[in-house]
N, CA, C and O atoms as CSV, one atom per row, in Angstrom:
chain,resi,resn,atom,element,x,y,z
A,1,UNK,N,N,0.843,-1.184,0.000
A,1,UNK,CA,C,0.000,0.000,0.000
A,1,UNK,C,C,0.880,1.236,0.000
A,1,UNK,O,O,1.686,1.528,0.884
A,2,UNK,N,N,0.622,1.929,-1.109
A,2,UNK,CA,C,1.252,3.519,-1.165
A,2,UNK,C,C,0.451,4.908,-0.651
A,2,UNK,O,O,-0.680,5.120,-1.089
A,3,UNK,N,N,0.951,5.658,0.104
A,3,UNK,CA,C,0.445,6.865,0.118
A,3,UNK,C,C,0.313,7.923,-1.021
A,3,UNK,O,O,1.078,7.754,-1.970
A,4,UNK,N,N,-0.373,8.780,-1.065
A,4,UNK,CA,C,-0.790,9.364,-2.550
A,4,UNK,C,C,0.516,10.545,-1.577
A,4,UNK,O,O,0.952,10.369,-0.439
A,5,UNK,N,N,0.884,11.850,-2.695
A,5,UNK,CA,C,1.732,12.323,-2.355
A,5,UNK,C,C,0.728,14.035,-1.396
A,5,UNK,O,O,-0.498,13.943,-1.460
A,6,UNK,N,N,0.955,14.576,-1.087
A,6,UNK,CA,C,0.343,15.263,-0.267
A,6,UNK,C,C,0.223,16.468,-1.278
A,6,UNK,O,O,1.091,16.752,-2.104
A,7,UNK,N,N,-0.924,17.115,-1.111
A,7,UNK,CA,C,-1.666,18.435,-1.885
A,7,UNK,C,C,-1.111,19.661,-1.653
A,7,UNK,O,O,-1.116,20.135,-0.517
A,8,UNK,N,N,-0.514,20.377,-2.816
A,8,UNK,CA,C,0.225,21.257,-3.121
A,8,UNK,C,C,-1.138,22.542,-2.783
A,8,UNK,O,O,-2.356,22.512,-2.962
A,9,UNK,N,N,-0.387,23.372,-2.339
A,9,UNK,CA,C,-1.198,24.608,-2.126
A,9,UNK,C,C,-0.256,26.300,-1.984
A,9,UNK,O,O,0.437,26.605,-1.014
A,10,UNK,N,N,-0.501,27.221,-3.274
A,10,UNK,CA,C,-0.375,28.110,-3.226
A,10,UNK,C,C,0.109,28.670,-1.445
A,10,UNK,O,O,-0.326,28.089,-0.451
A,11,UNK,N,N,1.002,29.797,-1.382
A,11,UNK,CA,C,1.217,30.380,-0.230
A,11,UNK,C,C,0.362,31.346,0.363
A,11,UNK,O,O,0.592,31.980,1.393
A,12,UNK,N,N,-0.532,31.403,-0.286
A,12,UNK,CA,C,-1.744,32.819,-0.345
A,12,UNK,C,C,-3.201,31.717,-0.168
A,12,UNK,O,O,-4.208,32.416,-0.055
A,13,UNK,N,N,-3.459,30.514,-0.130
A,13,UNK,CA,C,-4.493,29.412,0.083
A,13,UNK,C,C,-5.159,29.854,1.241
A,13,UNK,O,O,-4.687,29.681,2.365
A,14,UNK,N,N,-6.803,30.717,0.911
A,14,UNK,CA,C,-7.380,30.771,2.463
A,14,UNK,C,C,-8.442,30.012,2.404
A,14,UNK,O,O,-9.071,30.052,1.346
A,15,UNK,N,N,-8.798,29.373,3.189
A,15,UNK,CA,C,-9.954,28.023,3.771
A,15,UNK,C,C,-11.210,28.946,4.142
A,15,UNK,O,O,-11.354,29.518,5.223
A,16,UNK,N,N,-12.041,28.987,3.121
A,16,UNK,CA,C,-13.280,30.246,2.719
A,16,UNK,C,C,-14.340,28.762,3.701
A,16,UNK,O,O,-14.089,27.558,3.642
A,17,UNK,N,N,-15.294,29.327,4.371
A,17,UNK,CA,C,-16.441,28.951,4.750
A,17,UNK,C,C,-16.197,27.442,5.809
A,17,UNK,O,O,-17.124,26.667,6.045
A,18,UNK,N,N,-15.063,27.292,6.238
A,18,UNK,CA,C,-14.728,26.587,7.347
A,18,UNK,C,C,-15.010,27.054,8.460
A,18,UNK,O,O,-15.135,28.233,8.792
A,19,UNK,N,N,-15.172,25.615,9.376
A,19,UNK,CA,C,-15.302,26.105,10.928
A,19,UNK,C,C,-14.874,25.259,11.542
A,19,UNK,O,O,-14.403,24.246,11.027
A,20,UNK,N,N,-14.949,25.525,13.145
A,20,UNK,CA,C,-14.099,24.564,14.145
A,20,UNK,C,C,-14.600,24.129,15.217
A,20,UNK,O,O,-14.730,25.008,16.068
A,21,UNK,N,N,-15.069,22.701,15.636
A,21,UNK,CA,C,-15.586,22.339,16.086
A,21,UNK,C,C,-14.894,21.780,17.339
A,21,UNK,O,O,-14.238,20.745,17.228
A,22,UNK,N,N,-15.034,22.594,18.893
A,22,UNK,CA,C,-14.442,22.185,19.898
A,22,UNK,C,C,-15.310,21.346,20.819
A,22,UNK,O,O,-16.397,21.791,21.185
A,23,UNK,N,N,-14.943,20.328,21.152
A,23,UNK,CA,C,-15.444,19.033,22.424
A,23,UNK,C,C,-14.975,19.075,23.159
A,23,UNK,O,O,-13.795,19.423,23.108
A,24,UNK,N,N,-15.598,18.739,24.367
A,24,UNK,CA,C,-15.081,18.094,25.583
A,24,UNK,C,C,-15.708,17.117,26.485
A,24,UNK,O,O,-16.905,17.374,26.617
A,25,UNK,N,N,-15.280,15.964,27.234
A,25,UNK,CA,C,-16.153,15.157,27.924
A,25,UNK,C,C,-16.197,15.318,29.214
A,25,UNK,O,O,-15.133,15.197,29.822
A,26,UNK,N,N,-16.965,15.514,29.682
A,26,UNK,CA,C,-16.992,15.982,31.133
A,26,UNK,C,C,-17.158,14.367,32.434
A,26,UNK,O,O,-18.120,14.139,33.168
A,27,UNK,N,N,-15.831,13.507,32.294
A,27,UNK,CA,C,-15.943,12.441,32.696
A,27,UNK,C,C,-16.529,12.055,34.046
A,27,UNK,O,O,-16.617,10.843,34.241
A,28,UNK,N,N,-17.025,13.022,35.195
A,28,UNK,CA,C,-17.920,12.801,36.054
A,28,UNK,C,C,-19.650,12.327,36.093
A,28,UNK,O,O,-20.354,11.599,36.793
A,29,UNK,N,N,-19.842,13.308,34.778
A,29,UNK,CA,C,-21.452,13.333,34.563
A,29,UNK,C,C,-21.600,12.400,33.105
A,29,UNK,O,O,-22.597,11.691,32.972
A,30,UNK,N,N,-20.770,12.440,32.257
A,30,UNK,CA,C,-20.777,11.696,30.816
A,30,UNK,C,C,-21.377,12.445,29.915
A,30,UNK,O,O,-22.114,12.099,28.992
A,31,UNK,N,N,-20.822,14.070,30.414
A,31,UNK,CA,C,-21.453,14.781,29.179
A,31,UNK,C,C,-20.680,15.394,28.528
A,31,UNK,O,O,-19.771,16.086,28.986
A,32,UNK,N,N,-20.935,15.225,27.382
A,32,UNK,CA,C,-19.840,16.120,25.892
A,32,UNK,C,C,-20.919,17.247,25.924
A,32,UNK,O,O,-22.146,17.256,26.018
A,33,UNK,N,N,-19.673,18.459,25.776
A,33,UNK,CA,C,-19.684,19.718,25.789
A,33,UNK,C,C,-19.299,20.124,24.670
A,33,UNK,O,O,-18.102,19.952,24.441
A,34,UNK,N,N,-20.283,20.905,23.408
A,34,UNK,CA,C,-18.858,20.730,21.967
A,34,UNK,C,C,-19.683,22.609,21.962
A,34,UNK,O,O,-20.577,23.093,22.655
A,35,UNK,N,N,-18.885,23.149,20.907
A,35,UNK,CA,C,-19.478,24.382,20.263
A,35,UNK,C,C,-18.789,24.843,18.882
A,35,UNK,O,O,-17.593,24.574,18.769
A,36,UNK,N,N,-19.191,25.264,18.214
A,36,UNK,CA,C,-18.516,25.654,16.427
A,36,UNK,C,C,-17.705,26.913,16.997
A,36,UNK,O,O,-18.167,27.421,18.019
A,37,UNK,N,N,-16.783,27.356,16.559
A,37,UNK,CA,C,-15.846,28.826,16.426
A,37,UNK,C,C,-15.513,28.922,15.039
A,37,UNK,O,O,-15.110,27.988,14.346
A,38,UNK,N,N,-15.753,30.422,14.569
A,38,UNK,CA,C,-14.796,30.560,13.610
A,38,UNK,C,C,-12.993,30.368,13.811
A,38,UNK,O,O,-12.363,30.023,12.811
A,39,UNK,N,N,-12.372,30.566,14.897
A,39,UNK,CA,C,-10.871,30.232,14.896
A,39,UNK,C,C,-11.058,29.268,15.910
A,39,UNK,O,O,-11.994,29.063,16.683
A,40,UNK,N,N,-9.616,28.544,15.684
A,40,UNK,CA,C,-8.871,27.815,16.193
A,40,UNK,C,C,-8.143,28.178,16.969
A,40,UNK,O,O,-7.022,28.344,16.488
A,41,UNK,N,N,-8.264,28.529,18.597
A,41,UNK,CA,C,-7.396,29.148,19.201
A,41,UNK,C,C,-7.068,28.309,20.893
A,41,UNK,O,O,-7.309,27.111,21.045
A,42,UNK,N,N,-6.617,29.011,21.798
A,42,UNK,CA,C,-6.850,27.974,23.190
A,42,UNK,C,C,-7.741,28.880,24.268
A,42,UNK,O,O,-8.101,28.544,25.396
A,43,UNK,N,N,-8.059,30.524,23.354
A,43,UNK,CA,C,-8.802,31.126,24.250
A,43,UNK,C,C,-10.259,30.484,24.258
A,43,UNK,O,O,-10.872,30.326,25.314
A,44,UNK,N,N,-10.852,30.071,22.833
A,44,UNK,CA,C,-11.969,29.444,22.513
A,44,UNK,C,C,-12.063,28.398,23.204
A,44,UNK,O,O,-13.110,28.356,23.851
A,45,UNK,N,N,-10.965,26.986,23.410
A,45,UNK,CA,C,-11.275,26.205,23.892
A,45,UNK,C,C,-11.680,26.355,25.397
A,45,UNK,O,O,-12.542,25.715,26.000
A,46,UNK,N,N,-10.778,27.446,25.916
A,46,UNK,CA,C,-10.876,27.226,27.623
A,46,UNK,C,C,-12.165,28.098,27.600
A,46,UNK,O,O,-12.602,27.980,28.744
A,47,UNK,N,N,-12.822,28.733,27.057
A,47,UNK,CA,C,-14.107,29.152,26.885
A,47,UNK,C,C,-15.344,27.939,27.203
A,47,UNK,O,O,-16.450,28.163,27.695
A,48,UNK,N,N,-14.900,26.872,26.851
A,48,UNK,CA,C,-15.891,25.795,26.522
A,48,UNK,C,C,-15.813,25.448,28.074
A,48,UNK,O,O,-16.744,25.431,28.879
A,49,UNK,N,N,-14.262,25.134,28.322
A,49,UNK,CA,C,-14.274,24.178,29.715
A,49,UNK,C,C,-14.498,24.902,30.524
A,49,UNK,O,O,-14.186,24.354,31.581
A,50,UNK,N,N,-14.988,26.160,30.752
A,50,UNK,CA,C,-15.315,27.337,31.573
A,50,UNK,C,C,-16.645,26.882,31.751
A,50,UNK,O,O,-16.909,26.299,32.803
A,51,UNK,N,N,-17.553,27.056,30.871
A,51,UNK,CA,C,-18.659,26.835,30.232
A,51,UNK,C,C,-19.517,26.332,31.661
A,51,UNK,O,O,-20.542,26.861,32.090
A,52,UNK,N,N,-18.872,25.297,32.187
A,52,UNK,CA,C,-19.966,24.432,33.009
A,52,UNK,C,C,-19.136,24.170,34.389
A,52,UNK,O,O,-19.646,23.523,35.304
């Protein structure tokens, strides 16, 4: 089995109409905590685990 070779992309390539989907499991109660962000950051995430 071969790997295909990996996708070439311009230096200027922006990712139009994406989003980011953060989880978390809250292993006491068994509840996933998720929410969409436009960025990818760690202020967003600790936003979530704040959350509850």
């Amino acid at each position: 089995m071969t790997f295909a070779a990996t996708e070439k992309r311009p230096h200027d390539y922006v990712r139009h109409g994406t989003t980011n989907l953060f989880a978390a499991l809250n292993v006491a109660t068994s509840e996933v905590l998720g929410e969409c962000k436009q960025n990818r950051n760690g202020a967003n995430f600790l936003a979530i685990l704040k959350r509850r």
